[in-house]
Residue frames as qw, qx, qy, qz and C-alpha x, y, z in Angstrom:
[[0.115, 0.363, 0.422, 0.823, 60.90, -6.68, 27.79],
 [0.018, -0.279, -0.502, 0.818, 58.65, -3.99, 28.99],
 [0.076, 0.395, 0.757, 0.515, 55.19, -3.17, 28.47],
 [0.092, 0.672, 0.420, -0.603, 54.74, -0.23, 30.03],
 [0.207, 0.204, -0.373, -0.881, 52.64, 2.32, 28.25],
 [0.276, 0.098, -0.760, -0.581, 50.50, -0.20, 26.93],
 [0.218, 0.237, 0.651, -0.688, 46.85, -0.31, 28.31],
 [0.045, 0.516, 0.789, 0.331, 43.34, -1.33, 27.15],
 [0.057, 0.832, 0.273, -0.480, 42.63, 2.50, 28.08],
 [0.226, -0.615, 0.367, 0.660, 45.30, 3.39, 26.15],
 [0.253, 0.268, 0.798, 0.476, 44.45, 1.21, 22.67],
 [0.278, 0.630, 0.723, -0.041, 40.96, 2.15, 22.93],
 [0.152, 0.858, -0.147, -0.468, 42.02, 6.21, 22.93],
 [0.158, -0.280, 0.664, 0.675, 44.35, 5.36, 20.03],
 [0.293, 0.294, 0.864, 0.283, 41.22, 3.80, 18.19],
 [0.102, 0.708, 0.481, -0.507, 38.95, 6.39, 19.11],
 [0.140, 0.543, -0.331, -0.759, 40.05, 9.15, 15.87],
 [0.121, 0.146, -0.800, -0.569, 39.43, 6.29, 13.47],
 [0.012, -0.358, -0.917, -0.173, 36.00, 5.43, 14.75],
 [0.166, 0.685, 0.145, -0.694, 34.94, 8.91, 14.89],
 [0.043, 0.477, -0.482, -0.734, 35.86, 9.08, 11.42],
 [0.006, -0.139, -0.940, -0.310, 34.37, 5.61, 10.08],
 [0.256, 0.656, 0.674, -0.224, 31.14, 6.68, 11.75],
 [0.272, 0.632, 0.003, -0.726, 30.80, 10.44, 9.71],
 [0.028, 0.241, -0.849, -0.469, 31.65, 8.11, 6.97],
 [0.055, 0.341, 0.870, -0.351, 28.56, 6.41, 7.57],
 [0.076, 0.696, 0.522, -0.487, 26.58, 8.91, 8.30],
 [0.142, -0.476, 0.411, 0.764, 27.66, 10.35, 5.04],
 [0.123, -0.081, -0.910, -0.387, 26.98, 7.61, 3.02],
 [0.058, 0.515, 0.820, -0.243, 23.45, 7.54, 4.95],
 [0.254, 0.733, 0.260, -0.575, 22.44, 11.05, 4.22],
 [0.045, 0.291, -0.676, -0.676, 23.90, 10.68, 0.09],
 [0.019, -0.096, -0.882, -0.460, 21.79, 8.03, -0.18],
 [0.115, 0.650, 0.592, -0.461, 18.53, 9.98, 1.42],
 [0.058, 0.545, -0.335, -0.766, 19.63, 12.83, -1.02],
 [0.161, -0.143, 0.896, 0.388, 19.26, 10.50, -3.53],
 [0.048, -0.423, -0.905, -0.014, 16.13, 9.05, -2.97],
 [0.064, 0.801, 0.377, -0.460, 14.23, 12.48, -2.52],
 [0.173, 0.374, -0.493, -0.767, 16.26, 14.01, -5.77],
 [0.052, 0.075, 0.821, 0.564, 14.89, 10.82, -7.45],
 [0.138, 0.604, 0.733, -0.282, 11.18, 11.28, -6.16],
 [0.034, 0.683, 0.071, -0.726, 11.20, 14.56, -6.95],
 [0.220, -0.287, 0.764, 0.535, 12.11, 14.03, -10.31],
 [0.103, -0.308, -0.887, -0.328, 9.34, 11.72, -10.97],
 [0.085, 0.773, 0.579, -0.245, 6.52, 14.14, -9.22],
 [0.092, 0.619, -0.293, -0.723, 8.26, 17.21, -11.23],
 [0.120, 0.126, -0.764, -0.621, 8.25, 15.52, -14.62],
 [0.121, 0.514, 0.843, 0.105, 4.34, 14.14, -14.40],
 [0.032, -0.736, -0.415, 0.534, 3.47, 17.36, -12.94],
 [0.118, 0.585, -0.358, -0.718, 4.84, 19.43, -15.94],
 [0.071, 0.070, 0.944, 0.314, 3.26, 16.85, -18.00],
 [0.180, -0.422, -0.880, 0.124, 0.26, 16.35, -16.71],
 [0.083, -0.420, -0.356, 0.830, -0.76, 19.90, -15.01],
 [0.167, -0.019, -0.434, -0.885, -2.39, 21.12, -18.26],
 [0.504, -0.189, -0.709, -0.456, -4.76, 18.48, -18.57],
 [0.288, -0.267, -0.778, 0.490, -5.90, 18.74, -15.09],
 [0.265, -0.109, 0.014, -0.958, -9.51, 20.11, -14.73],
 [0.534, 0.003, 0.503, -0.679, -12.70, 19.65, -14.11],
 [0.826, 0.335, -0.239, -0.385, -13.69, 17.44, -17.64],
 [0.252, 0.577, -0.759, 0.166, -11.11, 15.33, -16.57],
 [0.045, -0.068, 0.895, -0.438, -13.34, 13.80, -13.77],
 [0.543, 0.325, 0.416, -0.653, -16.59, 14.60, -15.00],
 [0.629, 0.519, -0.244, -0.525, -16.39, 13.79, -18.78],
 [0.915, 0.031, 0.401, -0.016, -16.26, 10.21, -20.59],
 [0.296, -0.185, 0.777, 0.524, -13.94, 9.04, -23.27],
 [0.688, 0.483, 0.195, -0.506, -15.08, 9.20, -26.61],
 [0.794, -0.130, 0.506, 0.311, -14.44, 6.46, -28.54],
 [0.321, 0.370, 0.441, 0.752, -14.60, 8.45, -32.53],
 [0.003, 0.819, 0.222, -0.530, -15.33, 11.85, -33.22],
 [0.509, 0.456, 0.246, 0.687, -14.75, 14.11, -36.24],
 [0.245, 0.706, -0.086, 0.659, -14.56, 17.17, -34.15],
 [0.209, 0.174, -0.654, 0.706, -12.89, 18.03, -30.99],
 [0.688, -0.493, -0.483, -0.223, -14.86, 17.03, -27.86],
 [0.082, -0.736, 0.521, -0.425, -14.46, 17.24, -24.53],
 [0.827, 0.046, -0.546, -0.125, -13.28, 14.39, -22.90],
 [0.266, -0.623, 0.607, -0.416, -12.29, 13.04, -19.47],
 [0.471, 0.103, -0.870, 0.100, -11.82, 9.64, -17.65],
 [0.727, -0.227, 0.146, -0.632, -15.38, 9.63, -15.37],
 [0.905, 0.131, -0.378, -0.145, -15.13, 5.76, -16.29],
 [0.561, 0.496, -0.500, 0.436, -12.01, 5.48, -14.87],
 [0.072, -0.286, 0.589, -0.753, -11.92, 7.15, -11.44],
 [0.679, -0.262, 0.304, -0.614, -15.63, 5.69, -10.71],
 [0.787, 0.345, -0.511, -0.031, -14.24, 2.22, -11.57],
 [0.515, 0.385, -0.633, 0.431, -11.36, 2.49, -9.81],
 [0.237, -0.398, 0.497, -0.734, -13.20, 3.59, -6.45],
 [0.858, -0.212, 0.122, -0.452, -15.82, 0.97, -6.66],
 [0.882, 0.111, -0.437, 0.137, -12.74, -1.96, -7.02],
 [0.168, 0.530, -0.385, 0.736, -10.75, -0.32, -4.88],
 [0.442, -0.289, 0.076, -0.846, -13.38, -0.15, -2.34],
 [0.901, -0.178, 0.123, -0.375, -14.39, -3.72, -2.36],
 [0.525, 0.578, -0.481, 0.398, -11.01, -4.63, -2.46],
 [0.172, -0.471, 0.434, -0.749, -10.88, -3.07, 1.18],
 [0.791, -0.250, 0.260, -0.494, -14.04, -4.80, 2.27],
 [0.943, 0.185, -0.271, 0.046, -12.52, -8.44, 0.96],
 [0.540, 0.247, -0.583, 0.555, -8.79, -8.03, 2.78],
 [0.173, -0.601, 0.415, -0.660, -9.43, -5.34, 5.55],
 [0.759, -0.450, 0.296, -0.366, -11.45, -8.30, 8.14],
 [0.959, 0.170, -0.176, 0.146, -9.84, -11.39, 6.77],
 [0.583, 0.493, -0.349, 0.543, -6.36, -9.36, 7.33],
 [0.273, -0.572, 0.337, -0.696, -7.28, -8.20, 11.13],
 [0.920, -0.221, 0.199, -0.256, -8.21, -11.76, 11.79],
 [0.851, 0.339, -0.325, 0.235, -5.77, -13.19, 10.40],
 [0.249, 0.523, -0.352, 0.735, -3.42, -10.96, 12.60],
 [0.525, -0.528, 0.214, -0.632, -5.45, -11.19, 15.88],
 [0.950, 0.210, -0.216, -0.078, -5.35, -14.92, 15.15],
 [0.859, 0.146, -0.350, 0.344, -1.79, -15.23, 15.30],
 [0.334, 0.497, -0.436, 0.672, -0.48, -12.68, 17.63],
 [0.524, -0.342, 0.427, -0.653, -3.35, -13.29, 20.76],
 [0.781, -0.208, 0.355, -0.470, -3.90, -17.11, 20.07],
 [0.929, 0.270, -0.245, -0.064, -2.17, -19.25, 17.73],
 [0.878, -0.278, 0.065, 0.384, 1.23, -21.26, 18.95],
 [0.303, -0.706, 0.411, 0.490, 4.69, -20.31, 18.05],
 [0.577, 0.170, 0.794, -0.092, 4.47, -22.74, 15.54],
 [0.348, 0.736, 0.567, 0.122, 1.65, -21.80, 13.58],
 [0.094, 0.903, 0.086, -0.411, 2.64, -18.10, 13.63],
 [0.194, -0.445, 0.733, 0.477, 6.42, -18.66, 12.33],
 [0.442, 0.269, 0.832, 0.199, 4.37, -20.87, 9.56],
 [0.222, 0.832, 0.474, 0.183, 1.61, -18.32, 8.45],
 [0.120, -0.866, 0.045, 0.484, 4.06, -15.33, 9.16],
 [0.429, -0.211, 0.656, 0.584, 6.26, -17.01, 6.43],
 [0.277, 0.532, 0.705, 0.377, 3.44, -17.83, 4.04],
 [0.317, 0.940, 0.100, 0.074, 2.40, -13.56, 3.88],
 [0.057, -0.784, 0.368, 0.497, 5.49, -12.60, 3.43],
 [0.336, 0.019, 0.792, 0.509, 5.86, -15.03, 0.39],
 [0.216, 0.704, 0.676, 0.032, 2.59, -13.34, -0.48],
 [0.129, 0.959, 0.105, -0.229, 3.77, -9.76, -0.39],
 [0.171, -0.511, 0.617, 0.574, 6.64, -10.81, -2.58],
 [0.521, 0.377, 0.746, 0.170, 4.59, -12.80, -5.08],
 [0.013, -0.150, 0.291, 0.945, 4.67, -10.36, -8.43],
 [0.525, 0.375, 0.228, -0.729, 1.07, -8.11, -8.87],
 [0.669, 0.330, -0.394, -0.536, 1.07, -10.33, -12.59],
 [0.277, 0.012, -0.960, 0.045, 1.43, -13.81, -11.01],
 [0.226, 0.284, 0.629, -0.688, -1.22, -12.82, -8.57],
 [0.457, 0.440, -0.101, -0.766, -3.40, -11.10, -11.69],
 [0.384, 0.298, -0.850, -0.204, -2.84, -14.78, -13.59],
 [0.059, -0.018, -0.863, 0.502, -3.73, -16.47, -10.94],
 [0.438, 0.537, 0.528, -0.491, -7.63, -15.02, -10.28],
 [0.645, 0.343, -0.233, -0.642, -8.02, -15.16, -14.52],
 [0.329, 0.034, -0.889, -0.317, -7.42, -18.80, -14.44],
 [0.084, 0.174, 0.795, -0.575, -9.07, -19.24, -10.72],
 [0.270, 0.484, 0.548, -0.626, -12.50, -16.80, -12.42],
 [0.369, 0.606, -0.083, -0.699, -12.45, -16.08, -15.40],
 [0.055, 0.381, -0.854, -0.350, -10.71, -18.72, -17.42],
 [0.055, -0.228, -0.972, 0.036, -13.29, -21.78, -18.43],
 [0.195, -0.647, -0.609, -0.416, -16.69, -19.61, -19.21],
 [0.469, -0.495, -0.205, 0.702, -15.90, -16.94, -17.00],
 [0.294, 0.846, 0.319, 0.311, -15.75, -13.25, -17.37],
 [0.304, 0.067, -0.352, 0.882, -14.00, -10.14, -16.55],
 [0.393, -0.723, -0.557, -0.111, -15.47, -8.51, -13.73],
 [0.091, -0.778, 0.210, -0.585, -15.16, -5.92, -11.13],
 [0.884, -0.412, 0.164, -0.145, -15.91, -8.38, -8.37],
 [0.904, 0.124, -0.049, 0.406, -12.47, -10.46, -10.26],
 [0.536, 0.553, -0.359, 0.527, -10.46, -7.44, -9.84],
 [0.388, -0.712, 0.267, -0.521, -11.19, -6.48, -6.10],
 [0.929, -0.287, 0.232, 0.012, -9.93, -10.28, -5.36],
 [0.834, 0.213, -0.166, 0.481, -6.83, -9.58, -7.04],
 [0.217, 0.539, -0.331, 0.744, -5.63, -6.49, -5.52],
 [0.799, -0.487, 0.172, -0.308, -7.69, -8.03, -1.86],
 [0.945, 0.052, -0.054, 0.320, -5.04, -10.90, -2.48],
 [0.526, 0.501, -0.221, 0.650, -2.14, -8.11, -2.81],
 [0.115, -0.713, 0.065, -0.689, -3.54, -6.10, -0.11],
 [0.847, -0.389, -0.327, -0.159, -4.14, -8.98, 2.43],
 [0.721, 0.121, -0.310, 0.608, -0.31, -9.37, 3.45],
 [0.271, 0.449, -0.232, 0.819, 0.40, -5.90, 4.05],
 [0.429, -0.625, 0.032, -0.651, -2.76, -5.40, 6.19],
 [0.936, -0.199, -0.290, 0.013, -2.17, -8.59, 8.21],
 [0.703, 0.141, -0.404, 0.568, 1.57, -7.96, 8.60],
 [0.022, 0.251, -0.198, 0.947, 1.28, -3.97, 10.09],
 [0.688, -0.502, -0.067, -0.520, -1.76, -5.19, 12.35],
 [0.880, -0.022, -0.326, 0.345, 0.33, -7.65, 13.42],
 [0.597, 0.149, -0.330, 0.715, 3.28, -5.40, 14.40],
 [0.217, -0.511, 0.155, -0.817, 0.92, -3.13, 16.22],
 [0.874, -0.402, -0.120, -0.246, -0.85, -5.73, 18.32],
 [0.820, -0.036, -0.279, 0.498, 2.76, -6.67, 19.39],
 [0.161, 0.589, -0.064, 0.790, 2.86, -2.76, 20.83],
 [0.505, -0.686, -0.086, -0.517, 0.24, -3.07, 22.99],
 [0.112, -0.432, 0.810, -0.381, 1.75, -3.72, 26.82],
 [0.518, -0.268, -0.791, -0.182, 0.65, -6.87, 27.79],
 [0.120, -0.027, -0.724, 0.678, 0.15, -5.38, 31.08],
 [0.512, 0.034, 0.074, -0.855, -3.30, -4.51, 29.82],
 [0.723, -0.025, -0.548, -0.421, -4.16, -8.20, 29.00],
 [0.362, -0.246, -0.835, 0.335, -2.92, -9.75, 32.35],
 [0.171, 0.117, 0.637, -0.742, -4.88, -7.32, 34.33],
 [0.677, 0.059, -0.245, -0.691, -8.13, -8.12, 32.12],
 [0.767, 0.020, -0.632, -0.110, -7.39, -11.65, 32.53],
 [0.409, -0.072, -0.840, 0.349, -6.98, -11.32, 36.05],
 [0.368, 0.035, 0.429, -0.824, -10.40, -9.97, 36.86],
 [0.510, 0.273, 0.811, -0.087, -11.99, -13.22, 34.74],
 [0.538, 0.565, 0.006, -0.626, -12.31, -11.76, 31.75],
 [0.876, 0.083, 0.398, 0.261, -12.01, -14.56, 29.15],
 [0.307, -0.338, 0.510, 0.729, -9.14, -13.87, 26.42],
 [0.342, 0.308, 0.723, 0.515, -11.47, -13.07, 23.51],
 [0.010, -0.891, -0.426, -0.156, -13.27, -10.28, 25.00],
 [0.475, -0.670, 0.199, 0.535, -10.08, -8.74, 26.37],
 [0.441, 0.138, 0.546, 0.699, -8.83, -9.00, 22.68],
 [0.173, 0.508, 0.613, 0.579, -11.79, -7.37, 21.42],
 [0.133, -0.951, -0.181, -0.215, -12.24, -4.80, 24.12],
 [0.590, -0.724, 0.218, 0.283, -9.31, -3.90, 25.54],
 [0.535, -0.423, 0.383, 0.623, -6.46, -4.77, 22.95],
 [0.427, 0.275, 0.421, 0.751, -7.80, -3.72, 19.37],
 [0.233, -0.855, -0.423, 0.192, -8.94, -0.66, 20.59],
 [0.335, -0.830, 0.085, 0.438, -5.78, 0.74, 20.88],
 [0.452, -0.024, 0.661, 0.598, -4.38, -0.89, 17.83],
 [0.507, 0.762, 0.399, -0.062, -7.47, 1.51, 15.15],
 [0.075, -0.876, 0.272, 0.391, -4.71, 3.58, 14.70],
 [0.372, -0.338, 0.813, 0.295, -2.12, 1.33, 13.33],
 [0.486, 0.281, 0.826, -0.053, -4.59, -0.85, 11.93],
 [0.437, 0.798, 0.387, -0.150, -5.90, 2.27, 9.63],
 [0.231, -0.747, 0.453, 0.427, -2.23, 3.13, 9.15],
 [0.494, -0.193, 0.790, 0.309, -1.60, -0.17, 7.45],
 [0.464, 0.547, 0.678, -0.162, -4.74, -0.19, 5.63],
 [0.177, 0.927, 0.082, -0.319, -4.27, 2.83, 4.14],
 [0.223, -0.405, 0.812, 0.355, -0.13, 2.18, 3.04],
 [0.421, 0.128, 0.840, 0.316, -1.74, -1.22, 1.35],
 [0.365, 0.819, 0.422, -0.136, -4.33, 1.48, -0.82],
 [0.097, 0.907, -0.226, -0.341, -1.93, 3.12, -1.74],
 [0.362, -0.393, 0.803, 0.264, 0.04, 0.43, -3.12],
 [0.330, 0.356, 0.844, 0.228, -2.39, -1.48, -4.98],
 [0.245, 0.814, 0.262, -0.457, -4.49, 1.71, -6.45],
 [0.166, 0.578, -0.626, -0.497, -1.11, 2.05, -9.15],
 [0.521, -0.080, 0.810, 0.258, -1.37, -1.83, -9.94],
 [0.418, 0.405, -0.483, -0.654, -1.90, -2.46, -13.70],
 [0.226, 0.108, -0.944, -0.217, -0.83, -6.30, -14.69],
 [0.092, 0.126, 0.973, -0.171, -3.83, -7.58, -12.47],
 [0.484, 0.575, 0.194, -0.631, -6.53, -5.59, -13.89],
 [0.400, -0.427, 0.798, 0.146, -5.47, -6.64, -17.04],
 [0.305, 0.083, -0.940, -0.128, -6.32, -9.85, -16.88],
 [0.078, -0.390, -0.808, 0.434, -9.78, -9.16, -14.49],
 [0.135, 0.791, 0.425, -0.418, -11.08, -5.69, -15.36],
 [0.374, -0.437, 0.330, 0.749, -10.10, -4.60, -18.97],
 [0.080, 0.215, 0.664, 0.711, -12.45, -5.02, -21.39],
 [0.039, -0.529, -0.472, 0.704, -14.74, -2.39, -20.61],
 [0.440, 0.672, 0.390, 0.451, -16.57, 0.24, -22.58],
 [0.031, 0.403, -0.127, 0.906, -16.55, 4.47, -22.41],
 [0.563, -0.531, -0.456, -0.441, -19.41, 4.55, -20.15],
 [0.107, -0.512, 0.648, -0.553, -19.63, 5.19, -16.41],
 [0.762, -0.196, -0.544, -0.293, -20.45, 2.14, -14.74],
 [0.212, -0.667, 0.563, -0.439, -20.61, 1.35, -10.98],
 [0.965, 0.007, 0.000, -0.261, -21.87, -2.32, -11.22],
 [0.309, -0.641, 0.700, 0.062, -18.98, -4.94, -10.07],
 [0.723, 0.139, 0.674, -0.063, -20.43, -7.48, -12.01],
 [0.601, 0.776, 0.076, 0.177, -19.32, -6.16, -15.22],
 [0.735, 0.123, 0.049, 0.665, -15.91, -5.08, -16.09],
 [0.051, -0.996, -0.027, 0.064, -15.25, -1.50, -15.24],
 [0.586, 0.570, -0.149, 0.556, -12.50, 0.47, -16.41],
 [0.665, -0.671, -0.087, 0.316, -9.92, 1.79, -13.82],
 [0.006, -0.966, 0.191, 0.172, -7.09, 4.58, -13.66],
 [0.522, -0.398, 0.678, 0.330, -3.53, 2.24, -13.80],
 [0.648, 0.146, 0.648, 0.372, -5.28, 0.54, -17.14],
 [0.251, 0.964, 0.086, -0.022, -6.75, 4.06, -18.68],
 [0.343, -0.763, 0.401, 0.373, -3.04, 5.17, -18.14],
 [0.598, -0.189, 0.764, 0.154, -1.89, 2.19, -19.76],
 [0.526, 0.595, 0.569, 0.214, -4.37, 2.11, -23.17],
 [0.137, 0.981, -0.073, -0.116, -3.74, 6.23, -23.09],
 [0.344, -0.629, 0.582, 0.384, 0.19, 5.54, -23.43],
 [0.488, 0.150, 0.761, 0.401, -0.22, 3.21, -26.44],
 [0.631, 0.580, 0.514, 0.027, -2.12, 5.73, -28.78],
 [0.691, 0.168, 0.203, 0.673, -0.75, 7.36, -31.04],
 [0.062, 0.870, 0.120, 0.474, -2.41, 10.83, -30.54],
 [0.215, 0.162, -0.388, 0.882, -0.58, 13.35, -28.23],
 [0.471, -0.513, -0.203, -0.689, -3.95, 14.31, -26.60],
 [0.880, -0.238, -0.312, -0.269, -4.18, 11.13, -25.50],
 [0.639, -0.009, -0.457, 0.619, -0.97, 11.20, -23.83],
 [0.110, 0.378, -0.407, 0.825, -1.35, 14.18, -22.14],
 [0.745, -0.395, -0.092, -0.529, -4.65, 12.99, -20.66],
 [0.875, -0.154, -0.391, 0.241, -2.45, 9.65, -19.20],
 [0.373, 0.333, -0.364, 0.786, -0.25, 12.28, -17.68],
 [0.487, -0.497, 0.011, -0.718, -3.29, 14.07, -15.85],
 [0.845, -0.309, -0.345, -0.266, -4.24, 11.13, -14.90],
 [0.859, -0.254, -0.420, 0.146, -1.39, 9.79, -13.39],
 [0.031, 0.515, -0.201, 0.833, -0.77, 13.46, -11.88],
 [0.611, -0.464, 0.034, -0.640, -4.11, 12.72, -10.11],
 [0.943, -0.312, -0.109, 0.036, -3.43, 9.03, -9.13],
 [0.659, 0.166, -0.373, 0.632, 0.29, 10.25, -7.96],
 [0.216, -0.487, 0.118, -0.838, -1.49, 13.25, -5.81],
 [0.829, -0.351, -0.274, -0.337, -3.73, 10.26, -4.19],
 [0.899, -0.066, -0.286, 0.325, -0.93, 8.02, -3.13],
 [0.346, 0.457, -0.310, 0.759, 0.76, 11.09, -1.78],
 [0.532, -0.417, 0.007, -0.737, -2.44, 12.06, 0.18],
 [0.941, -0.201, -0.219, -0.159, -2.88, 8.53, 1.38],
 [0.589, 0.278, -0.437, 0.620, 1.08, 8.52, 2.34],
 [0.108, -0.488, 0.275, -0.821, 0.75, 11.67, 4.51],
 [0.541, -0.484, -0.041, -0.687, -2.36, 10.53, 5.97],
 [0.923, -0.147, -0.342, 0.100, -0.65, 7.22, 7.22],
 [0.436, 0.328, -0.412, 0.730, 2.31, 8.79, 8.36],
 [0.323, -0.450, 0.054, -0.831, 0.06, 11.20, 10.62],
 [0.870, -0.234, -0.300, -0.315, -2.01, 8.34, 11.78],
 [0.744, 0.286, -0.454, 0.398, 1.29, 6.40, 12.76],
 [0.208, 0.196, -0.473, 0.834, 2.81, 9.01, 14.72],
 [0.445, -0.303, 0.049, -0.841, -0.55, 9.63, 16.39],
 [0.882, -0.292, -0.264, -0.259, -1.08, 5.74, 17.63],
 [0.723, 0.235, -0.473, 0.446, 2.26, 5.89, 18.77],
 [0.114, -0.474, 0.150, -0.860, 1.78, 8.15, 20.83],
 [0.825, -0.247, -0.060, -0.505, -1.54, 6.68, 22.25],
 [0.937, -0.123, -0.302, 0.124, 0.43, 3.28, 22.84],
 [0.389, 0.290, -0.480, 0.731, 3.49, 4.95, 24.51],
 [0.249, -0.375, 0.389, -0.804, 1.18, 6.97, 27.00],
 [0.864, -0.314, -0.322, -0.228, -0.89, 3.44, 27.66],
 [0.725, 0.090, -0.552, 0.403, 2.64, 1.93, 28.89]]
């Protein structure tokens, strides 16, 4: 029998029409489901915004809740936004070193070992739901003659925030060339001052990338306020040692009343705390592409 004709040039051109095709297929299916995902955003910053857009002024940020009235007041969520900046805030200061050590830790000095161990344990940490986490610091502080505090939430959403900052310092310190740590180490420099002058230097970028990403995440949480920072009054208050009231749960108490005011004020709000997280998005993104950059022209 004969087998001319039949070449592994000859298959591959026969194949060639159908993997042209499978890939636009693909690449179809990839750009539907981008479509998608930007129709659905949109969506959800078009519907607050036409919500919300009214009730967006200046009493909004300057003016307290009032708790009764018999005639119309003005009213805003002051309480709220200075609340939310001073947990927020010490939030930052509670994950941001713990998570750069942690991360310097394992990617300039700990075994193979140990990393593959503690790399597991945060990622079981940045899957752990925001109300197991919020559970968690009211039995740890509050539960047993305890209180709610400001100081209790910034250690739950420092717990949420810890992972992310750890993981994306991590994956930048794994950028830098190592050709910058052997030649430090081979003019005698000892491996801790090389770390600290030479390799997170290049990593502020990254490092304020991540940071920033994990604010923006935890700034929406609700479930762990809660259960840490909820029983508050109207009043601004900047003291962490007291309970302070915070945008996610203002949202939250504004959805449940029955007046329509009071909804449109939860809209504003979460106009303004969906304007943040946009702002904070951008400004990582920017960052990003701007340490890349810096670490590509090191190599």
């Amino acid at each position: 029998m004969s087998s001319h004709g039949i070449t592994p040039t000859g298959i591959r051109a026969d194949r060639l029409p159908r993997r042209r095709a499978v890939n636009r297929l693909m690449e179809l299916l990839a750009w539907l489901a981008a479509a998608i995902a930007v129709a659905i955003l949109g969506v959800v910053v078009w519907s607050v915004a036409r919500r919300g857009a009214g009730q967006l002024n200046l009493d909004l940020l300057t003016k307290t809740p009032v708790a009764f009235s018999l005639t119309p007041v003005k009213q805003g969520l002051a309480n709220a936004f200075a609340g939310s900046l001073v947990i927020v805030g010490l939030s930052i200061a509670m994950a941001l070193p713990v998570g750069i050590l942690v991360a310097v830790y394992l990617n300039e000095f700990a075994r193979p070992s140990v990393r593959s161990g503690v790399g597991l344990a945060l990622d079981v940490l940045n899957g752990i739901p925001s109300i197991v986490i919020g559970i968690f610091v009211f039995g740890l502080l509050i539960y047993g003659g305890g209180r709610q505090s400001g100081f209790a939430g910034a250690f739950a959403l420092s717990c949420l925030m810890l992972p992310l900052v750890a993981r994306s310092t991590m994956e930048v310190l794994a950028l830098v060339p190592s050709s910058l740590r052997e030649a430090s180490l081979g003019l005698g420099v000892p491996r801790w001052r090389t770390t600290l002058s030479i390799v997170l230097p290049q990593t502020v970028g990254g490092i304020v990338t991540g940071t920033t990403l994990a604010v923006a995440r935890v700034a929406g949480e609700t479930a762990p306020l809660l259960f840490t920072s909820s029983i508050v009054g109207t009043g601004v208050s900047w003291n962490p040692s007291q309970a302070l009231q915070t945008v996610p749960v203002a949202i939250f108490e504004l959805s449940e009343q029955p007046d329509p005011a009071q909804h449109a004020r939860a809209w504003a709000a979460a106009l303004v705390l969906l304007l943040f997280i946009l702002c904070a998005s951008l400004g990582a993104r920017w960052l990003a592409t701007r340490s890349r950059r810096k670490l590509t022209a090191a190599r």
